[in-house]
N, C-alpha and C positions, 0 to 999 in steps of 0.2 A: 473789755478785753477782747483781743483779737484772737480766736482759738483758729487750730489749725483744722481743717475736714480734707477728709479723702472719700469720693465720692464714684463707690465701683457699680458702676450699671455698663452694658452694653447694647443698649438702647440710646444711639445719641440723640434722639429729643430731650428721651428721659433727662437720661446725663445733664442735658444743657440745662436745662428748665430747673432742675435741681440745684445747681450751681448758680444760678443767677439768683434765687430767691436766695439762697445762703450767702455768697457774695454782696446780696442789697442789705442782708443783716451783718454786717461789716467782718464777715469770715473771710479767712484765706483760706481758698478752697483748690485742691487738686482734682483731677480726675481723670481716668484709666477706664479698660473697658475690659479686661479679663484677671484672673487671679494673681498668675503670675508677674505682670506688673503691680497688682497691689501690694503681693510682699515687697516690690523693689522700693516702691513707696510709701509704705510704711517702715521701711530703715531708715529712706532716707529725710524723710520731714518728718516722720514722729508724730501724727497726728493726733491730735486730742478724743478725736469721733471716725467712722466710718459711715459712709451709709453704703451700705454693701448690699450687692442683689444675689440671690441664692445663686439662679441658673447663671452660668458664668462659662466663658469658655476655657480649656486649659488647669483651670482648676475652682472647684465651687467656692463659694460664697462660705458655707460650713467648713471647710478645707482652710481657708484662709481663716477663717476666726478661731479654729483648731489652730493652726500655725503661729500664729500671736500667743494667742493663751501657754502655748508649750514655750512661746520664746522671751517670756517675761512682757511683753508688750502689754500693759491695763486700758489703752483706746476703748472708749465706750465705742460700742455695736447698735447701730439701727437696723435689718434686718427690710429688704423688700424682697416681696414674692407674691407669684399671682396667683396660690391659694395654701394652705396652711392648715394644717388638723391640729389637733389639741395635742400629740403626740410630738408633732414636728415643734410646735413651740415648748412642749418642753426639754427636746430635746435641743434645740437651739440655746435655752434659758442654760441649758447644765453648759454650753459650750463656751458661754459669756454674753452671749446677745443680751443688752439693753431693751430692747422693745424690737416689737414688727407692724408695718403697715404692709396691708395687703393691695394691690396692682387692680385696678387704675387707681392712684388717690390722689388728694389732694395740695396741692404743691403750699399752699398755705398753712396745711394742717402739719406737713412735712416740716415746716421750718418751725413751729408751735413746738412740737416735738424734742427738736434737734436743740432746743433752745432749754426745755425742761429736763431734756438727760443730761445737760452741760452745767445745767445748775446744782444737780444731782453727784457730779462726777465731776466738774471742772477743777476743783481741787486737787485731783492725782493726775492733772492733765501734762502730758510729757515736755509740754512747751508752750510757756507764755508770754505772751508782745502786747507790747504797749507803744506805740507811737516809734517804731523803729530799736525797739529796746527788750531783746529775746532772753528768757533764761532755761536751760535744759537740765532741770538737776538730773535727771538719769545720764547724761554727760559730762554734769560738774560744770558747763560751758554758757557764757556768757558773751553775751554781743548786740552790738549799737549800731543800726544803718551797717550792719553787713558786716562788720570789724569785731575779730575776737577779742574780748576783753578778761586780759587775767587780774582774777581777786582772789586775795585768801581765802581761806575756811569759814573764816568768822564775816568777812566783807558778803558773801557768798551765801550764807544763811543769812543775814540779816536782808540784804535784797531777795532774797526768796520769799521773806517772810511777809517784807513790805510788796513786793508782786503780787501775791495772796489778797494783799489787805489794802489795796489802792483807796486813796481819799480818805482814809479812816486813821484818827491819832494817836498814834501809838507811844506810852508811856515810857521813860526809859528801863523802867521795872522791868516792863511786858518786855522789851529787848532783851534786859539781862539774863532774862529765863531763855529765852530762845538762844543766845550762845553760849550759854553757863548754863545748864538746867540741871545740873549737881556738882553745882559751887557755894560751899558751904564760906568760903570767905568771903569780908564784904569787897561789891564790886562798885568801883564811884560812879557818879553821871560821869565826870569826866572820860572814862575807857570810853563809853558808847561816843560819847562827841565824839571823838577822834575816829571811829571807825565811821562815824556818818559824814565825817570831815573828807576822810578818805576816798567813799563809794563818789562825793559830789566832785573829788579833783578827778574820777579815772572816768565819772559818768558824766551826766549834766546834771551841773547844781540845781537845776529849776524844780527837780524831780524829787528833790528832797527838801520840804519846807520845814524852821524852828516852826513850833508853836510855845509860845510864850508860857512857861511853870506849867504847861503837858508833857510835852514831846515831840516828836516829831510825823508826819504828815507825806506820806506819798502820794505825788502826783502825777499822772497818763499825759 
């Protein structure tokens, strides 16, 4: 899965050297160098992570992760600074911070990191891509190669669900909970065919495999 990172230091080595080991682990990565462009871009791409540095011009690094947290934003927080008391990490942990590494460290250990908070958290991630294929439930909004694509309710959690669960066979049981989760009448195979019939004529079919008396099969 392609998670999205925003990557606020103003240190452009840092910055760079930061982004390129996350970009080699197949992130799209932004990057800014004071506060106030990182609210801009956290509206506007919705990032799954930050790696945010305290000292910040314009507006700190806490200031911003304050700002989120107040603005409904759940982006995990990784947290750098070049030194830290017991006091200031909890006082970060109350504000949302994820984790902290402390200044100089290491750019391997940084993406080790970035990699185990996403596994932690990439589930409530604000936007997931797959091969040119994004979905943003905090906007309801879906898109292919850059094209918004409108799907009902039901088309719309069920690709949500399958996002979530790539590669893994999903029963059409497991589906009918997930769009009827207090439907007490019985629902056939049939409904779901048709709404997976549906997501492969408005998406690419390739993405949606039968698996034969299972279910069906999401693929990136």
């Amino acid at each position: 899965m392609e998670q999205t990172i925003l990557v606020v230091e103003d240190d452009p080595m840092i910055r760079d050297l930061v982004r390129l080991y996350l970009e080699n682990d197949g992130h799209e990565v932004y990057t800014c160098s004071d506060g106030e462009q990182a609210v801009e871009l956290v509206v506007e791409h919705e990032p799954c992570l930050l790696v945010l540095d305290l000292m910040l011009p314009k507006k700190s690094g806490e200031e911003v992760c304050q700002w989120m947290r107040d603005s409904g934003y759940d982006a995990a927080v990784l947290m750098l600074t070049a030194k830290v008391s017991s006091q200031e990490k909890i006082d970060g942990l109350k504000m949302g911070a994820d984790d902290y590494m402390i200044k100089p460290f290491s750019p391997e250990e940084l993406a080790v990191r970035v990699q185990s908070i996403l596994r932690r958290t990439g589930h409530i991630c604000q936007k997931i891509t797959y091969s040119g294929l994004t979905i943003k439930p905090r906007k309801g909004e879906v898109s292919l190669h850059g094209e918004i694509i409108t799907l009902t309710k039901i088309e719309f959690t069920l690709l949500y669900y399958f996002m979530r669960h790539p590669h893994t066979i999903c029963s059409r049981d497991v589906l009918t909970d997930q769009i009827y989760p207090n439907e007490e009448s019985v629902i056939t195979d049939r409904t779901i065919d048709v709404h997976i019939k549906h997501l492969r004529e408005k998406l690419e079919a390739r993405r949606f495999l039968t698996v034969r008396g299972m279910g069906y099969k999401f693929v990136t």
